[in-house]
N, C-alpha and C positions, 0 to 999 in steps of 0.2 A: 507842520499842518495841525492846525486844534480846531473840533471839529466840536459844537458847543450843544448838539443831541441828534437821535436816530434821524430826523429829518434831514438836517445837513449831510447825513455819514450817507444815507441811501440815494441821494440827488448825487454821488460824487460816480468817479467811474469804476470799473471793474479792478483798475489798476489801482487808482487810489484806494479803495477799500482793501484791496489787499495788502497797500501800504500800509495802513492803520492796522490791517488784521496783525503785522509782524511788528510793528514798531509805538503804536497809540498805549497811550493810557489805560487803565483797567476798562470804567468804560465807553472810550473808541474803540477800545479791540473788541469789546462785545455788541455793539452799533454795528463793527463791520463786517462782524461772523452772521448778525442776523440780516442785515443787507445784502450780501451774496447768498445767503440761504435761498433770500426770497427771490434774487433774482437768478440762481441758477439751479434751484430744486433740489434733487439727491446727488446732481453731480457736484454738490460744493459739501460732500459731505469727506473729501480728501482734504480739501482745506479746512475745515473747522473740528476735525479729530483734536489735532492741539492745546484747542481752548481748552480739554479735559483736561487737562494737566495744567493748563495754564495757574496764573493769580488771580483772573476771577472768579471768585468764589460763588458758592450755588448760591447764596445768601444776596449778594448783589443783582445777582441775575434775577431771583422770585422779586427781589424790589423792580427793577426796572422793568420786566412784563406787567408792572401792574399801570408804571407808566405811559406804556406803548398802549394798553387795554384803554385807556384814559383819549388816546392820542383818536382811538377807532381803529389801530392795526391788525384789522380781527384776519385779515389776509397774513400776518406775518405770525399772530399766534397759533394759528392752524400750521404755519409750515414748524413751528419750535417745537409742538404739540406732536407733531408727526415724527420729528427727527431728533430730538434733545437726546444725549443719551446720558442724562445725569434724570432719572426717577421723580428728583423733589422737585426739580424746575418743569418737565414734562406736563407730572401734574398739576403745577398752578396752571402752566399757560393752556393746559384742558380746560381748567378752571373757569380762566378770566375768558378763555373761548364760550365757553359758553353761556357767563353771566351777562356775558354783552350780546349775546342772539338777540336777534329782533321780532323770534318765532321760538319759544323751546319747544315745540311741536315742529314746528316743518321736519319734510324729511332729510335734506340737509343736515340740521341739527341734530337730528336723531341718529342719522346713520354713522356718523359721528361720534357721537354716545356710544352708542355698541359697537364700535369698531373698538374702541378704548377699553370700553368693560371687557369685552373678549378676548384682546392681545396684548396691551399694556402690560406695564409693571404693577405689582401690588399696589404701591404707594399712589398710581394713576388710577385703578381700579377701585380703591376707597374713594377718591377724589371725586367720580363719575358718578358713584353712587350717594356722594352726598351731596351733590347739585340735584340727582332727583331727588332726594328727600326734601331738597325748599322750593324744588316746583323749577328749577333752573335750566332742566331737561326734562323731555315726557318719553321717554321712552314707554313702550306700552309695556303694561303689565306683564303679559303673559312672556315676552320677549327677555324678561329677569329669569323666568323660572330655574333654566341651566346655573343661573348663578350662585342657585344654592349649595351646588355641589362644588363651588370654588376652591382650589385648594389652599386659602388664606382665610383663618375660621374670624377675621375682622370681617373680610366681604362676608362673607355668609351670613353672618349675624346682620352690616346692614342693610344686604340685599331682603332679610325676611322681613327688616322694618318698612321696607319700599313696599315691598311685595302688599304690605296690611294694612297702609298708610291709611286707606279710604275704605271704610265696612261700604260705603252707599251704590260703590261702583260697581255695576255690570259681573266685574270678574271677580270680585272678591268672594265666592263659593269655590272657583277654581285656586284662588288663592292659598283658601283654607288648606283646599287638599293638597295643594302641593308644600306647603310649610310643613303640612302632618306628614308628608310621604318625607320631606327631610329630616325632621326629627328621630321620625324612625331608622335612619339610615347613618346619621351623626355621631361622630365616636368622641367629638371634643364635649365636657361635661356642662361647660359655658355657655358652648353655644344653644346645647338644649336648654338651658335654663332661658337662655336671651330668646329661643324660639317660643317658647312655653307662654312668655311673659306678653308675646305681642298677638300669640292666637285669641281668640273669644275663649270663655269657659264652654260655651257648648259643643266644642272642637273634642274635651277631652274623653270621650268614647270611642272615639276616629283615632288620637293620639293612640291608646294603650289598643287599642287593637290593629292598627298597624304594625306597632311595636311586637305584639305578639306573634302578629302573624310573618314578623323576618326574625327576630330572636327569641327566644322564650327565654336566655339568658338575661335579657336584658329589662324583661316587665318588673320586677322589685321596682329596679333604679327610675324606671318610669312613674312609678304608681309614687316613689318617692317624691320626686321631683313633683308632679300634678299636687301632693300633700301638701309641698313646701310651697308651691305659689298659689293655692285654691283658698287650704285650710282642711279643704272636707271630700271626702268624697258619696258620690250618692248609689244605688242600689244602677241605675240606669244607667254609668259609668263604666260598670264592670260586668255586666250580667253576659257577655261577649266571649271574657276570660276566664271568668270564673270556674267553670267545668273543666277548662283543661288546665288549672293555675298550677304549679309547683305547692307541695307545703310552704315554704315560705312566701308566696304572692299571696295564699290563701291567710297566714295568719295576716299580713299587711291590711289587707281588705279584714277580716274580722276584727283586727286591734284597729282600724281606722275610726271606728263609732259609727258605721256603714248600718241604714236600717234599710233592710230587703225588702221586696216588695211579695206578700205574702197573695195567694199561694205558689205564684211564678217561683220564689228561690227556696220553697220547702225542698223540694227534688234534690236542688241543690246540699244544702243544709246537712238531708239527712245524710245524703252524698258520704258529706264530708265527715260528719259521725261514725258511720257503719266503718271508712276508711282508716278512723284512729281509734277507734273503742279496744282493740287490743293493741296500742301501739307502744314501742317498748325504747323511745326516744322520748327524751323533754320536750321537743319538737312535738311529738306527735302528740304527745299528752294533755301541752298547750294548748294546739290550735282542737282538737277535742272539745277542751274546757271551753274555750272560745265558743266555736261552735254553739253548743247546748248554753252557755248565758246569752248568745242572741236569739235561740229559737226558742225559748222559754214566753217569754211575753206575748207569743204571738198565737201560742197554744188556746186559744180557747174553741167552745165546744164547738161553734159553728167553722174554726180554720179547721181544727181533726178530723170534720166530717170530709172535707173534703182532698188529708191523705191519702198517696196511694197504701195498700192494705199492707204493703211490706215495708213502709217508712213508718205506719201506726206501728203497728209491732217493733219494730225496733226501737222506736222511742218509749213503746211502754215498757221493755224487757233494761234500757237503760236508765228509766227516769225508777223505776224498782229498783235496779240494785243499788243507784247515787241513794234510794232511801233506807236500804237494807244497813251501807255502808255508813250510811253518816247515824244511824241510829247507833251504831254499835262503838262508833265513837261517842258519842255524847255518854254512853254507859260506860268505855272507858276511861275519858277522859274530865267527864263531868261538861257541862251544857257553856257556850260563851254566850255573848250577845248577839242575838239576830238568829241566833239556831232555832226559835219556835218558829219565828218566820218562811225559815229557810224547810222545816218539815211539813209545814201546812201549803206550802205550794208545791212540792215536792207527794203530797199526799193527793193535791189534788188534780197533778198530771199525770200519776197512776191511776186515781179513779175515772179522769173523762178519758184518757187512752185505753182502757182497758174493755 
């Protein structure tokens, strides 16, 4: 019997397909494993166990759903789609199910989509999600959200692109927050990068304070990452963390080129001064020195008017001894360049502090 495509193989009877399932060609045996598929549902999945082992290979098969997709067998792609149990052919024939819908909205279609995203194999659950990304299923937004916690950091990563696709929609506020509640919860380094990349910038205050508020191990790596895809970070950024930050989040934030917004982060500032002025770490020393070069400039008479009386004093009692100390350098070591600079602002932050 030569049986010349799916058409012919599925017009034959129960019996002859079964003939062909055990005796045809590569593909008539694959015409007549999706032919009794379609005509006996899950009870033909005794018979078509074999095909896995068979010779035809998943390569022939993603060819030929693409021809049955071509034919209209969107009946027969659905039943492959539901029961294949080879991953790469699954997913195409999800695939081709769904680029041939007549509706990527209906519910139909839809329920479909999530039935796949939620139970499938990986290899089907990327496949799912990159027919929504070209608009080839609509699954509703909010109905992704669990997918960010997939345990395949590929879905994850394109479900946040799905998730952000459209700034203009309705949900994209929920969006935001729920991208930033996964970020914060994300242990692959990638995937926060890939998440980082498709938030808006004005997310990253939400970012690092989520962050904060489940790890405080983990705000460096964040404040890193925000550096590495921004460039910059701004005073309104961190003004959230910054009081409870670690020394090391705290020098990140002062060595980032970060300008405060005065009088809001004097509080701050002198904080962190009063915290390292006897600090007996390079650590502490540093983020000190840090410190005092950013609240230097901001020092004029009308911001000092308005410290509290125990951050005036303490800045006058340190801005004295940096002058006490560096004078007695310059006597023993003799003056470099930029020292008279460096004692006439220093004299004149003792004189309006004092």
């Amino acid at each position: 019997m030569h049986a010349p495509n799916f058409a012919a193989v599925a017009a034959l009877s129960l019996e002859e397909q079964r003939s062909l399932l055990e005796g045809g060609d590569s593909p008539e045996r694959l015409w007549s494993a999706w032919a009794i598929a379609l005509r006996l549902g899950q009870d033909a999945l005794p018979l078509l166990l074999p095909m896995e082992e068979s010779d035809v290979s998943e390569g022939l098969r993603r060819q030929l759903l693409v021809v049955l997709a071509g034919m209209g067998e969107r009946r027969l792609l659905r039943t492959i789609a539901d029961s294949e149990p080879s991953p790469s052919v699954q997913a195409t024939a999800s695939m081709l199910y769904l680029r041939t819908a007549p509706d990527p909205g209906s519910s139909e279609t839809v329920s479909f989509a999530l039935r796949q995203l939620r139970t499938a194999p990986t290899q089907v659950r990327r496949s799912i999600l990159g027919e929504q990304e070209l608009g080839q299923a609509s699954i509703p937004t909010r109905e992704l959200f669990p997918t960010l916690r997939d345990a395949d950091v590929a879905v994850r990563i394109a479900c946040a692109g799905c998730i952000l696709k459209d700034p203009s929609s309705n949900a994209y506020p929920d969006s935001v927050r729920a991208v930033v509640a996964a970020f914060a919860d994300e242990r692959e380094s990638d995937a926060r990068r890939e998440f980082l990349s498709k938030l808006p910038r004005s997310a990253v205050p939400a970012v690092l304070d989520a962050v904060a508020r489940g790890d405080t191990s983990r705000v460096l790596d964040a404040l890193d990452a925000v550096l590495g895809q921004f460039g910059e970070l701004t005073w309104g950024d961190v003004r959230n963390i910054a009081p409870s930050a670690t020394l090391e989040v705290t020098r990140s934030i002062l060595a980032s080129g970060i300008r405060p917004v005065f009088p809001e982060a004097a509080g701050w500032l002198c904080d962190v001064i009063r915290t390292t002025s006897e600090g007996d770490s390079a650590l502490m020393r540093e983020v000190n020195w840090r410190a005092l070069y950013v609240i230097r400039p901001f020092l004029t008479e009308e911001a000092i008017a308005l410290l509290a009386a125990r951050d005036r004093a303490l800045l006058f009692t340190t801005f004295q001894r940096a002058l006490a100390e560096h004078v007695e350098h310059v006597d023993n070591y003799g003056p470099d360049s930029g020292d008279e600079d460096y004692v006439q602002e220093l004299e004149r932050l003792v004189r309006v502090l004092g």
